[in-house]
N, CA and C atoms of all chains as a GROMACS GRO file, in nm:
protein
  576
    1UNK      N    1  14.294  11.601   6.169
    1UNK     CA    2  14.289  11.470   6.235
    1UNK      C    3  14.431  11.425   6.269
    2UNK      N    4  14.455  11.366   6.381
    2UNK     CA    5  14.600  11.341   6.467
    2UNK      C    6  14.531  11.183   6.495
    3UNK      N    7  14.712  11.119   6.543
    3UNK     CA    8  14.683  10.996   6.543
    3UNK      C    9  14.803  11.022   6.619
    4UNK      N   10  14.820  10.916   6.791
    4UNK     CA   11  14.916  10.908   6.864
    4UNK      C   12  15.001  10.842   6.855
    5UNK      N   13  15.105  10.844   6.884
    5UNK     CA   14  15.244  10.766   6.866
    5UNK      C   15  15.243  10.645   6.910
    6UNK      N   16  15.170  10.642   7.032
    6UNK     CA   17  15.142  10.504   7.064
    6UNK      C   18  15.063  10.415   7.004
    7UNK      N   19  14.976  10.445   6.936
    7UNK     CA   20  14.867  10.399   6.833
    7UNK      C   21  14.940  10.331   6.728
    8UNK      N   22  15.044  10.390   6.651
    8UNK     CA   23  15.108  10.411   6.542
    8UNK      C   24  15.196  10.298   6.604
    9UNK      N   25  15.305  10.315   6.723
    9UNK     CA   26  15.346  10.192   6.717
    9UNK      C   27  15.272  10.083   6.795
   10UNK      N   28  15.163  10.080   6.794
   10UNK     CA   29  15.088   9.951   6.861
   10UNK      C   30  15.015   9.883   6.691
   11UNK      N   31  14.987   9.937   6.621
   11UNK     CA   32  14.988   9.903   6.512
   11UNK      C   33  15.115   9.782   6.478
   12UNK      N   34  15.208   9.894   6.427
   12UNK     CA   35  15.331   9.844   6.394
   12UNK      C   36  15.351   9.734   6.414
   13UNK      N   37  15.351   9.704   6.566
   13UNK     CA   38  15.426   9.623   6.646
   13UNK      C   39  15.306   9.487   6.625
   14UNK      N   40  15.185   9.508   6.601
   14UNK     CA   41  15.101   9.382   6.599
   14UNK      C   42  15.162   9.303   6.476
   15UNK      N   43  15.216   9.375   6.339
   15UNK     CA   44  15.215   9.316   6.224
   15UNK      C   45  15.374   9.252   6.195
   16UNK      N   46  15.453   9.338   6.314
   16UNK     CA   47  15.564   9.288   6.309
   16UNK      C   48  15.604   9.231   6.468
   17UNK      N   49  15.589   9.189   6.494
   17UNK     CA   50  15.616   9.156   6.681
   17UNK      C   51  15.759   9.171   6.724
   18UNK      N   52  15.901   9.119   6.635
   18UNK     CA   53  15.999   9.121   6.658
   18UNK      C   54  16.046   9.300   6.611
   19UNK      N   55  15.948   9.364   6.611
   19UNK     CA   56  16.045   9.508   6.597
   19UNK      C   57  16.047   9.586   6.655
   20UNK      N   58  16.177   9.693   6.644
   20UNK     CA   59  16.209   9.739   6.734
   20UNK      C   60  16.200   9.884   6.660
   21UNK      N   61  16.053   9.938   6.734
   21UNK     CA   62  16.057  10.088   6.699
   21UNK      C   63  16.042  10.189   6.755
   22UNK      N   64  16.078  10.302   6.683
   22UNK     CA   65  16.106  10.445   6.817
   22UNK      C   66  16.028  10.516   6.656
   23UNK      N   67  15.926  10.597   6.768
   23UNK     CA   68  15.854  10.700   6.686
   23UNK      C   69  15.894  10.861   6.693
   24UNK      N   70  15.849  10.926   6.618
   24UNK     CA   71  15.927  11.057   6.703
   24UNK      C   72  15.828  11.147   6.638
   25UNK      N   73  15.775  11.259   6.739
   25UNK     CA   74  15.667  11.319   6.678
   25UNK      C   75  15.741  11.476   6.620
   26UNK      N   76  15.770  11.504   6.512
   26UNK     CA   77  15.857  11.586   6.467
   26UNK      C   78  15.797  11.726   6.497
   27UNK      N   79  15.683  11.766   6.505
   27UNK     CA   80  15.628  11.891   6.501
   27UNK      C   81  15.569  11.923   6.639
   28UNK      N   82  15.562  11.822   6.699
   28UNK     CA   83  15.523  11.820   6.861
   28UNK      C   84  15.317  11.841   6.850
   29UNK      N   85  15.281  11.804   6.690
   29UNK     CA   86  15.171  11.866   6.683
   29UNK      C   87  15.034  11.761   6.678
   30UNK      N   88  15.126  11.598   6.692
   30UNK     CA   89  15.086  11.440   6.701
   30UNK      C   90  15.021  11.453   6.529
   31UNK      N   91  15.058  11.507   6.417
   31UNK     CA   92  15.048  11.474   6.310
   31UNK      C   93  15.158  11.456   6.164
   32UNK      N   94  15.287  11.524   6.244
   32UNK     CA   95  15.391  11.444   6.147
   32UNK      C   96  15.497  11.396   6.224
   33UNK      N   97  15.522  11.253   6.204
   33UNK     CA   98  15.588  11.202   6.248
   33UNK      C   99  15.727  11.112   6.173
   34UNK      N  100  15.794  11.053   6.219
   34UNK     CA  101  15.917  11.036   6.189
   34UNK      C  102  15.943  10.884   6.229
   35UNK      N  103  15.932  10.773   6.196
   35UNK     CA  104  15.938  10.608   6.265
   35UNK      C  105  16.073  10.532   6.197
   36UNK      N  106  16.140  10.516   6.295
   36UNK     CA  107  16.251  10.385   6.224
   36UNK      C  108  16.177  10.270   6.300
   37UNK      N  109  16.193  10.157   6.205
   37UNK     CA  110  16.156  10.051   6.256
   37UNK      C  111  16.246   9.931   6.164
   38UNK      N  112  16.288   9.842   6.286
   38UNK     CA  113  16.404   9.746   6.272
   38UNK      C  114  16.344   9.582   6.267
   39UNK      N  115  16.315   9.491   6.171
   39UNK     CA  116  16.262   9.426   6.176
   39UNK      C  117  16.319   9.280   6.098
   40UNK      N  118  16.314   9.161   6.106
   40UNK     CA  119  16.349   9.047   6.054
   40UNK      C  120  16.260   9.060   5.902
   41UNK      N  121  16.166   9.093   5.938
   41UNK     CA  122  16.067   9.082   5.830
   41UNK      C  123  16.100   9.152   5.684
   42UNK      N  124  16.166   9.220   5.727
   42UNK     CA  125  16.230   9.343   5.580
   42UNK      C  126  16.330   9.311   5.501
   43UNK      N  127  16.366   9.210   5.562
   43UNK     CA  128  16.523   9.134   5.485
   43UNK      C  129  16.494   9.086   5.366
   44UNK      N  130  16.587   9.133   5.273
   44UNK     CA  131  16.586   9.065   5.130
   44UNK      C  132  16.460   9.141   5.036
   45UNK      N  133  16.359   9.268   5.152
   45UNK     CA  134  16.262   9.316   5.008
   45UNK      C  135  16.358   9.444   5.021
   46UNK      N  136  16.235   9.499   4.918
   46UNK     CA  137  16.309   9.639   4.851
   46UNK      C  138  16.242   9.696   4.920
   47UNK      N  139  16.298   9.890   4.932
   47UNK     CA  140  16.236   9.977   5.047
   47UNK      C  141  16.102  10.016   4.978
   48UNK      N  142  16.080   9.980   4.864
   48UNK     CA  143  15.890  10.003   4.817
   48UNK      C  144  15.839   9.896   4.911
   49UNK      N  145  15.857   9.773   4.874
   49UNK     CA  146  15.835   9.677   4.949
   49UNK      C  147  15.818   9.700   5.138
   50UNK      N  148  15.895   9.733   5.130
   50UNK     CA  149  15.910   9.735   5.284
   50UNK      C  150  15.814   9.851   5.341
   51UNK      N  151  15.817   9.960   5.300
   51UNK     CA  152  15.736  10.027   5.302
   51UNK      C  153  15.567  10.022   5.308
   52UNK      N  154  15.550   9.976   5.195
   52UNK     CA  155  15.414   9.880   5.192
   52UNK      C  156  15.345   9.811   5.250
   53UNK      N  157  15.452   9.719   5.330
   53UNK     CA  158  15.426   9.646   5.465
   53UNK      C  159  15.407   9.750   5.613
   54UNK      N  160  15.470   9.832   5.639
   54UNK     CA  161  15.395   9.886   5.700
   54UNK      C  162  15.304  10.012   5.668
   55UNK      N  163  15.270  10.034   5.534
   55UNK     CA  164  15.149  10.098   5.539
   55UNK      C  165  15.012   9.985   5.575
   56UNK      N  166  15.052   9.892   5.546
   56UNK     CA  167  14.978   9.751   5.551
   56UNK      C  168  14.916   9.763   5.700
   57UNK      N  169  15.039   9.776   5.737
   57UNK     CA  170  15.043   9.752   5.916
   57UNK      C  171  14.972   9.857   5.956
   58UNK      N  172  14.949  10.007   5.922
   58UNK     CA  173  14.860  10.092   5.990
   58UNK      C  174  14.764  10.103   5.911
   59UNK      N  175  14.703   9.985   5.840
   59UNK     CA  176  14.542   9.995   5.830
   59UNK      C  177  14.467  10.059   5.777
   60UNK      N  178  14.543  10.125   5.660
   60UNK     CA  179  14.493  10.244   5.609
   60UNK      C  180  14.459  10.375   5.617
   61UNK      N  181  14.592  10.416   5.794
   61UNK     CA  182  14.577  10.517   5.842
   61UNK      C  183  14.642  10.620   5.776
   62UNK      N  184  14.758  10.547   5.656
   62UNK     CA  185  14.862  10.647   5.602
   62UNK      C  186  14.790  10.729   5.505
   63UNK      N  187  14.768  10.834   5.507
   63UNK     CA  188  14.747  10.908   5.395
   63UNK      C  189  14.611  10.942   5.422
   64UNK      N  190  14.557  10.940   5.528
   64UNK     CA  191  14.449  10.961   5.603
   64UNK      C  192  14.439  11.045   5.722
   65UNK      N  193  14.451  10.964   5.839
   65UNK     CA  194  14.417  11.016   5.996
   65UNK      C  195  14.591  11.047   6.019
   66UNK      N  196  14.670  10.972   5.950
   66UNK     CA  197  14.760  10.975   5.951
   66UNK      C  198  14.866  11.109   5.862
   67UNK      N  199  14.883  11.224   5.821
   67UNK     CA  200  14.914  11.320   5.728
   67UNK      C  201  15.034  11.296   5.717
   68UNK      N  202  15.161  11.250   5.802
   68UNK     CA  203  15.282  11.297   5.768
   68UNK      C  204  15.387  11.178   5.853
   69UNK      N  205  15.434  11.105   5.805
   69UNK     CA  206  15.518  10.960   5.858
   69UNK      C  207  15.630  10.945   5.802
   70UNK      N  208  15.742  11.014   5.833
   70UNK     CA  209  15.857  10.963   5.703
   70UNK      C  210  15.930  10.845   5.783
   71UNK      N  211  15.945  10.763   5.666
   71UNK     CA  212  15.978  10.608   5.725
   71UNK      C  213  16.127  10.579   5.670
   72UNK      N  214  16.169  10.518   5.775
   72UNK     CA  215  16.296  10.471   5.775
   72UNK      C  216  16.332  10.303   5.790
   73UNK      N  217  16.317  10.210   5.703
   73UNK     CA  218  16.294  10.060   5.788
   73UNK      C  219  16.475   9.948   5.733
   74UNK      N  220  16.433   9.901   5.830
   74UNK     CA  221  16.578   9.839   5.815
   74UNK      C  222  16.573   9.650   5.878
   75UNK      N  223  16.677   9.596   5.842
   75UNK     CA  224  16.649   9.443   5.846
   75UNK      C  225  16.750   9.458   6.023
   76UNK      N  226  16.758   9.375   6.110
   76UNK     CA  227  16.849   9.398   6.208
   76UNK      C  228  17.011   9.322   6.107
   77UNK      N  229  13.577  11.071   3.373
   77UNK     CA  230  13.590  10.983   3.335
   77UNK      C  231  13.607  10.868   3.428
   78UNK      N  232  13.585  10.756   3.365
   78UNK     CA  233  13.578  10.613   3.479
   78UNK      C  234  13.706  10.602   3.576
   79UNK      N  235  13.676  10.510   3.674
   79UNK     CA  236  13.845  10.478   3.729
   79UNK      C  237  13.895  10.421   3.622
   80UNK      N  238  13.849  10.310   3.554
   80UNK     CA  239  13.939  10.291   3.486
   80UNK      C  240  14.010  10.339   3.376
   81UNK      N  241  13.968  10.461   3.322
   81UNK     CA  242  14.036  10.545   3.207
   81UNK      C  243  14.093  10.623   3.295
   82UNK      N  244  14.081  10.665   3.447
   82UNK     CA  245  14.174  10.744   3.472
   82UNK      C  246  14.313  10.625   3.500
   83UNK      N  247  14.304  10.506   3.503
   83UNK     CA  248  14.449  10.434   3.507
   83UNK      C  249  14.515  10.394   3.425
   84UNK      N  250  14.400  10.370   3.332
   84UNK     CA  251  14.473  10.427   3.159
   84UNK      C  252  14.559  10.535   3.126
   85UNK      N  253  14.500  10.612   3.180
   85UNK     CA  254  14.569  10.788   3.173
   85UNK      C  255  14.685  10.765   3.224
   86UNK      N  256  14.705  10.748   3.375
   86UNK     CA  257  14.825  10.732   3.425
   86UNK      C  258  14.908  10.640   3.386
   87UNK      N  259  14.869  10.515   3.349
   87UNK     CA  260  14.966  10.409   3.251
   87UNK      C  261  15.034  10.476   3.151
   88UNK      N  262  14.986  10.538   3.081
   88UNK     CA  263  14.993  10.636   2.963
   88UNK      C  264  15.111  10.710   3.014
   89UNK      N  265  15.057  10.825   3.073
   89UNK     CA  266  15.212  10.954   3.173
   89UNK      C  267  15.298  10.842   3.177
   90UNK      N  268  15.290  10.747   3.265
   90UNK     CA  269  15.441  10.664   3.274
   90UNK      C  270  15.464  10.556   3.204
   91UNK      N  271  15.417  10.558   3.093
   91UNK     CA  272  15.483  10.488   3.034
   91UNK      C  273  15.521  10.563   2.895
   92UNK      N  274  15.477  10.704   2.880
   92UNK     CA  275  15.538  10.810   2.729
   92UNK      C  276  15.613  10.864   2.816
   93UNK      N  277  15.712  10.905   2.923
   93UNK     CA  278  15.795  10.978   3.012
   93UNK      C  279  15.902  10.893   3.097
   94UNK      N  280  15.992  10.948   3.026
   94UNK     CA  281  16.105  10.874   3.101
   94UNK      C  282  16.101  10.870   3.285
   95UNK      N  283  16.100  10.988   3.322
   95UNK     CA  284  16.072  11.020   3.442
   95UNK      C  285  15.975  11.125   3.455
   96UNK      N  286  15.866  11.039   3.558
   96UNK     CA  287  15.732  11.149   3.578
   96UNK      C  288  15.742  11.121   3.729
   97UNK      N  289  15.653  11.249   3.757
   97UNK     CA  290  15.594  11.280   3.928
   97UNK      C  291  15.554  11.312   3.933
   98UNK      N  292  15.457  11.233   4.026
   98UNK     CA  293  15.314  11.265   4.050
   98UNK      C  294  15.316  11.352   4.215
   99UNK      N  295  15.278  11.519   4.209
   99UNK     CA  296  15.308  11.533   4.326
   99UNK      C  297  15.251  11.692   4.345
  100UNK      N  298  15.245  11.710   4.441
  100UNK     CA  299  15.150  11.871   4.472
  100UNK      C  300  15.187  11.961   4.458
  101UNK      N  301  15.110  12.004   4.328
  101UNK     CA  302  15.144  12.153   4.251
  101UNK      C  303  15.277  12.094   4.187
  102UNK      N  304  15.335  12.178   4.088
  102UNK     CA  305  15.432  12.197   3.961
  102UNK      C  306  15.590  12.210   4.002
  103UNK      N  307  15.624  12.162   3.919
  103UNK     CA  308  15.836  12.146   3.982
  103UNK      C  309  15.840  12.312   3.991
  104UNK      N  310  15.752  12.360   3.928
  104UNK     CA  311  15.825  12.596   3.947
  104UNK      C  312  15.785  12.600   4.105
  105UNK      N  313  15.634  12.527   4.119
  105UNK     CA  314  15.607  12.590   4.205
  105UNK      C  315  15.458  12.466   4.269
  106UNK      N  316  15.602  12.413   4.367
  106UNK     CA  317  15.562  12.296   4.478
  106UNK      C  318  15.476  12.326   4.568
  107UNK      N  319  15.363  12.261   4.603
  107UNK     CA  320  15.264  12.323   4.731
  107UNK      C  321  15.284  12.199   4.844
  108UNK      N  322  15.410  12.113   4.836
  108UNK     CA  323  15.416  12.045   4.988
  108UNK      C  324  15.536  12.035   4.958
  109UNK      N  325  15.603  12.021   5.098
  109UNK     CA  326  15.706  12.008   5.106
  109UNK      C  327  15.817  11.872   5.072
  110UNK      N  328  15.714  11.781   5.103
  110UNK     CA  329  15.804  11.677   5.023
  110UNK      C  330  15.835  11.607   4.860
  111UNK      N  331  15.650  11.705   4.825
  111UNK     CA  332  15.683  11.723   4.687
  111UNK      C  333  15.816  11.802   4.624
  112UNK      N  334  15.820  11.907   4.696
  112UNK     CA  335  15.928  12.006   4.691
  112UNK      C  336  16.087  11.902   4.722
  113UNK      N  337  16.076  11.811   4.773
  113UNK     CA  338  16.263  11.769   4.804
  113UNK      C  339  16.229  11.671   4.655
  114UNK      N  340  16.151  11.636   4.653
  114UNK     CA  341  16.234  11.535   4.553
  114UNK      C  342  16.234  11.626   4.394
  115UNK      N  343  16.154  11.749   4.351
  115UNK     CA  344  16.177  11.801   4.290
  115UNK      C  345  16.302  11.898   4.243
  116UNK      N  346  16.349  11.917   4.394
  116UNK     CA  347  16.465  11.978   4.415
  116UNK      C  348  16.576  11.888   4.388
  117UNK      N  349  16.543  11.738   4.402
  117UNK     CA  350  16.671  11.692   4.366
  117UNK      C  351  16.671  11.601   4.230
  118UNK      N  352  16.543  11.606   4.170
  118UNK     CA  353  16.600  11.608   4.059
  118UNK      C  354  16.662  11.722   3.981
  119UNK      N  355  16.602  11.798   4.008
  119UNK     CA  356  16.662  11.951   3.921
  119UNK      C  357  16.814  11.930   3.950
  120UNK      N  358  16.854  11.919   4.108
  120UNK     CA  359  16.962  11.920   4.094
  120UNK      C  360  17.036  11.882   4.022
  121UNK      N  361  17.008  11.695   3.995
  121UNK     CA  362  17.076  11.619   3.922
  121UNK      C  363  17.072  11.605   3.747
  122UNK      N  364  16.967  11.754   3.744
  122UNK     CA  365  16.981  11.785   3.611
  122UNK      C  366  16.874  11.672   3.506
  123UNK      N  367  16.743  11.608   3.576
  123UNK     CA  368  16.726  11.501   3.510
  123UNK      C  369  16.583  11.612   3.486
  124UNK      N  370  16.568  11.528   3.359
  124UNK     CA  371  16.464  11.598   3.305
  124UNK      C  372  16.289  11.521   3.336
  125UNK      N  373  16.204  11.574   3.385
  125UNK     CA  374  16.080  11.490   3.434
  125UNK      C  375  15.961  11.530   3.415
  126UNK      N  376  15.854  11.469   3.405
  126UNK     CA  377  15.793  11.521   3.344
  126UNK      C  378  15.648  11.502   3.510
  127UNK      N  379  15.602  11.643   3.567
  127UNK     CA  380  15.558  11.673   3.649
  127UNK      C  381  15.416  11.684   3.636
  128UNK      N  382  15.340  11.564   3.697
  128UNK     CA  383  15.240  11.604   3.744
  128UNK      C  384  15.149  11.635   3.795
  129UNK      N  385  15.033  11.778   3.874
  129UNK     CA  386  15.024  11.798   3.988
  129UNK      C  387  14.888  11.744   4.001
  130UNK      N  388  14.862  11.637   4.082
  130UNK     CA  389  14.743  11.591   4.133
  130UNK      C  390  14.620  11.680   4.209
  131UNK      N  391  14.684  11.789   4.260
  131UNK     CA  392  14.537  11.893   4.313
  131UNK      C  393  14.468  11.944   4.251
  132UNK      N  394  14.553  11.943   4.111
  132UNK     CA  395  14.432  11.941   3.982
  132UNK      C  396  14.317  11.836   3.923
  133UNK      N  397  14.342  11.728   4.000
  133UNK     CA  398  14.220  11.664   3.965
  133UNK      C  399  14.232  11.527   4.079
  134UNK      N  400  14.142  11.586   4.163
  134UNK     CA  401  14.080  11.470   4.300
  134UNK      C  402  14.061  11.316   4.186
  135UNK      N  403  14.089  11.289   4.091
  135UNK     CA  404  14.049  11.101   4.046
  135UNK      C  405  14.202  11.125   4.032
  136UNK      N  406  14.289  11.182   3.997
  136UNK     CA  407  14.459  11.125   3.960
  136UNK      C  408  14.463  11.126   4.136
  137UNK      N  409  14.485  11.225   4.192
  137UNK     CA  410  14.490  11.189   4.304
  137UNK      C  411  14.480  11.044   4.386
  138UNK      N  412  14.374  11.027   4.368
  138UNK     CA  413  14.307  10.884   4.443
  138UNK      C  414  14.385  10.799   4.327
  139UNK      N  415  14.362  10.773   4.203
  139UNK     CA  416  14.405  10.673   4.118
  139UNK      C  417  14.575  10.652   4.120
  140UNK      N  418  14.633  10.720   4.120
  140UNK     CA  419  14.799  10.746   4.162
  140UNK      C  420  14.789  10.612   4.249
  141UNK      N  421  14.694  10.697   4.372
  141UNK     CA  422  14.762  10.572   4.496
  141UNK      C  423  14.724  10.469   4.471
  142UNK      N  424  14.593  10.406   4.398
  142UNK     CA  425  14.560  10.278   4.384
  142UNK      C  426  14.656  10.223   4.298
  143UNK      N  427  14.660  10.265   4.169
  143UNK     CA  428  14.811  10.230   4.038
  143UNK      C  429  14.895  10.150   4.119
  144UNK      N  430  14.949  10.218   4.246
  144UNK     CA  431  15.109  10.172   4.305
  144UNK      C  432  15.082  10.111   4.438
  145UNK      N  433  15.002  10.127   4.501
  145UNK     CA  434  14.953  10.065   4.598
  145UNK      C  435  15.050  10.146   4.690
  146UNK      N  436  15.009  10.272   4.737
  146UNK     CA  437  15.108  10.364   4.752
  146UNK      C  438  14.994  10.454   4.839
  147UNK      N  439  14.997  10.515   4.971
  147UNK     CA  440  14.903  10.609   5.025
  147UNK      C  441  14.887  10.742   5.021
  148UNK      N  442  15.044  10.801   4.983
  148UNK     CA  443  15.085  10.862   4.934
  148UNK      C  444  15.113  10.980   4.879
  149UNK      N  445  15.165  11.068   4.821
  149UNK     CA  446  15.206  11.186   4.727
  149UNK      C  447  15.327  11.259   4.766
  150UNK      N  448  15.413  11.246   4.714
  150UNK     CA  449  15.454  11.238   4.608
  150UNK      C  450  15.533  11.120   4.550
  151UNK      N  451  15.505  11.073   4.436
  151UNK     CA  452  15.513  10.932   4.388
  151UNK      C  453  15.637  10.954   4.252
  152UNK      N  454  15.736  10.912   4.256
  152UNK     CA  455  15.825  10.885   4.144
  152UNK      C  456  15.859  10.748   4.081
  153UNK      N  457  15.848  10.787   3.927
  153UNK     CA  458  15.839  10.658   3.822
  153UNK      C  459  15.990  10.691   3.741
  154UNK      N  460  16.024  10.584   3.719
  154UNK     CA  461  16.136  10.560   3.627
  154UNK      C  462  16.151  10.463   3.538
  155UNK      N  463  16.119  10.545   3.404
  155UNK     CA  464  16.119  10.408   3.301
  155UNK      C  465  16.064  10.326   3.323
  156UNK      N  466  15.896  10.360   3.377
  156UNK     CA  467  15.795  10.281   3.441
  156UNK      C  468  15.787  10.224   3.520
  157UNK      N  469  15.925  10.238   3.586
  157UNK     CA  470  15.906  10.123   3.735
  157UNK      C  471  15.875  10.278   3.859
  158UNK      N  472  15.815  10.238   3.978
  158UNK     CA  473  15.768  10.265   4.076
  158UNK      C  474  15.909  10.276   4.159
  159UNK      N  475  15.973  10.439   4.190
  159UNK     CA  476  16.086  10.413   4.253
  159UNK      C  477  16.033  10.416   4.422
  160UNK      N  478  15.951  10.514   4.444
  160UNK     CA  479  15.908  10.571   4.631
  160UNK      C  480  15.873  10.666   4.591
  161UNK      N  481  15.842  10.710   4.741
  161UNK     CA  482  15.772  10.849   4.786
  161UNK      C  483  15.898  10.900   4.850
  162UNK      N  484  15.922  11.056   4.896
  162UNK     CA  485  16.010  11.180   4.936
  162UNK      C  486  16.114  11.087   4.997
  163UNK      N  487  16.078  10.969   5.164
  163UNK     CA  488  16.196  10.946   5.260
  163UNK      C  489  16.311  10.836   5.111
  164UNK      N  490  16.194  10.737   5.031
  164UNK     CA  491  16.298  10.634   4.981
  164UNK      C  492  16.365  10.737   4.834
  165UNK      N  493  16.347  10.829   4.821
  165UNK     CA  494  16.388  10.930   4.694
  165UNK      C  495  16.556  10.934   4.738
  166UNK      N  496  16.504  11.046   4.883
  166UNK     CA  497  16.622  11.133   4.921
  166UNK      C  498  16.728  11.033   4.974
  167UNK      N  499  16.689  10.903   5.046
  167UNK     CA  500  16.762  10.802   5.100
  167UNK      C  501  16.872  10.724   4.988
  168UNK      N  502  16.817  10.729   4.881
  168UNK     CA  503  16.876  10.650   4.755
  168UNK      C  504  16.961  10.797   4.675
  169UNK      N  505  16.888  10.922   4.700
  169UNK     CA  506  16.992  11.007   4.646
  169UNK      C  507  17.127  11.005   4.726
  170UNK      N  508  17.101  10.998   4.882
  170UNK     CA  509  17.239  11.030   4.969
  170UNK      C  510  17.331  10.930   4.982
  171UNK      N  511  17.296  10.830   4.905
  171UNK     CA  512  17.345  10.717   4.928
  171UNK      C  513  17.466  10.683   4.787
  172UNK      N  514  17.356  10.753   4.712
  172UNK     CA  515  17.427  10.768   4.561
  172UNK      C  516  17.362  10.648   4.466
  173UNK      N  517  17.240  10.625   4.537
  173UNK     CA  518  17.167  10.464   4.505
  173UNK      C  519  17.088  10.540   4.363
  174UNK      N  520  17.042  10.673   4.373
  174UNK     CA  521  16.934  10.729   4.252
  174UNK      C  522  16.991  10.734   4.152
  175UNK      N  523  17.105  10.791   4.173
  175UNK     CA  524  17.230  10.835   4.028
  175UNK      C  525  17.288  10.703   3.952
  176UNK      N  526  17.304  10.585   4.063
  176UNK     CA  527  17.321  10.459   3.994
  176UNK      C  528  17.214  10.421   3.915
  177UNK      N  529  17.107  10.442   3.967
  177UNK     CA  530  16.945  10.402   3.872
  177UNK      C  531  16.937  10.452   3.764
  178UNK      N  532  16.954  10.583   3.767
  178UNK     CA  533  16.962  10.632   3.671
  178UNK      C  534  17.078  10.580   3.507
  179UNK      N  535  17.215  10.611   3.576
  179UNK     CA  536  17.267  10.550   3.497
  179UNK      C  537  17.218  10.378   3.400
  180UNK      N  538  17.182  10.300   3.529
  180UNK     CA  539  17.155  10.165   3.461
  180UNK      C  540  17.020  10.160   3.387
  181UNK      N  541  16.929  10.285   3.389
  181UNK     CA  542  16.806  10.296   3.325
  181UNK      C  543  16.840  10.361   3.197
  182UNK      N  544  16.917  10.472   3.198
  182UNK     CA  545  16.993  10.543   3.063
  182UNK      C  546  16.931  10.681   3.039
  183UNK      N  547  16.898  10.699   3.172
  183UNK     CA  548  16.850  10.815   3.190
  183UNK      C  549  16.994  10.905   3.189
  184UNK      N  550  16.942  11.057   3.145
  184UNK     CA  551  17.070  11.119   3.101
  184UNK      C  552  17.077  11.207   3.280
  185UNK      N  553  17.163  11.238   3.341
  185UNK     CA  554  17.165  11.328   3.504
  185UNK      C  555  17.324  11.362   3.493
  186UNK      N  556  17.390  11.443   3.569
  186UNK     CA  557  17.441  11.477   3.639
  186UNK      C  558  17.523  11.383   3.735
  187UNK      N  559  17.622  11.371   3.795
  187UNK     CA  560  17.667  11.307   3.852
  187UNK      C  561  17.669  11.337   4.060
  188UNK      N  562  17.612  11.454   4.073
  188UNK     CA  563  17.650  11.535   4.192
  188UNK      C  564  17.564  11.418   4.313
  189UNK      N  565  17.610  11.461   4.415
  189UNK     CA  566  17.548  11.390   4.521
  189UNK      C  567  17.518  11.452   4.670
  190UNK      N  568  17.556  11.576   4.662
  190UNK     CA  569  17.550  11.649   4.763
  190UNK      C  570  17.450  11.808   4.686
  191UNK      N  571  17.338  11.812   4.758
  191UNK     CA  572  17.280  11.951   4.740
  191UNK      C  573  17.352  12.035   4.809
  192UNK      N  574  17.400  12.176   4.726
  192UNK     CA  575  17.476  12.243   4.825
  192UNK      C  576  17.428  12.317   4.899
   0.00000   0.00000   0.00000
């Protein structure tokens, strides 16, 4: 099961509106992928925290439809 | 056994183990790859952990991720706190952020910061 990049950041982007993300599909195979995402929202938590929030944000796709996402998140 | 004795169980692993991981297949012999980096860098850093592999039993599996609220595998604990999965491991090793944890937890490691 594959899940598109655009999906992944249309997700994203609903739960965070001010962010700014670039996906990158690492295997070219639309199942592991690679996301920085730059957001107001991340400021001041910890990267569990932050993290969390966007597993939040894809709905329970991580670890699912979703196999392989290494996340990178940052405050601007 | 119930969910809830299997979160007993896992309360248990992390909280008798200084450092445990929960992660696919055994620190000799890793069956994913990101289980494999963070195993690799603890070895590196010489910390001693206590490994364990969830494809041995589909309820740790699932119960892991509920415990931490985590989707997950591979999952690292320290002195019972919930550190991340593989990207926030290796990010806090390169940073030199893990080796500080360590120290302020009293965990015994190595000082290195570069895998060679």
């Amino acid at each position: 099961m594959a899940m598109a990049a655009d999906e992944i950041a249309r997700l994203i982007k609903e739960s965070f509106p001010d962010a700014e993300v670039r996906i990158e599909d690492l295997a070219g195979d639309g199942d592991h992928y690679a996301a920085s995402i730059v957001s107001e929202a991340f400021r001041g938590k910890t990267r569990v925290q932050q993290h969390q929030m966007v597993y939040e944000a894809l709905k329970g796709h991580m670890g699912g439809t979703l196999h392989a996402l290494a996340l990178k998140t940052t405050a601007p | 056994m119930s969910e809830q004795d299997i979160q007993d169980w896992i309360g248990k692993q992390i909280a008798g183990n200084e450092v445990v991981l929960f992660m696919k297949g055994t620190k000799t012999m890793p069956q994913c790859g990101f289980s494999m980096q963070i195993a690799q860098i603890l070895g590196h850093l010489g910390v001693d952990f206590k490994d364990i592999n969830v494809l041995e039993d589909m309820s740790v599996r699932d119960g892991i991720k509920a415990y931490s609220n985590w989707p997950t595998i591979p999952q690292l604990f320290v002195k019972g706190e919930f550190i991340g999965g593989c990207d926030i491991v290796r990010e806090m090793f390169q940073a030199g952020e893990l080796q500080e944890l360590l120290t302020a937890k009293g965990v015994a490691h190595n000082a290195q910061t570069q895998i060679a």
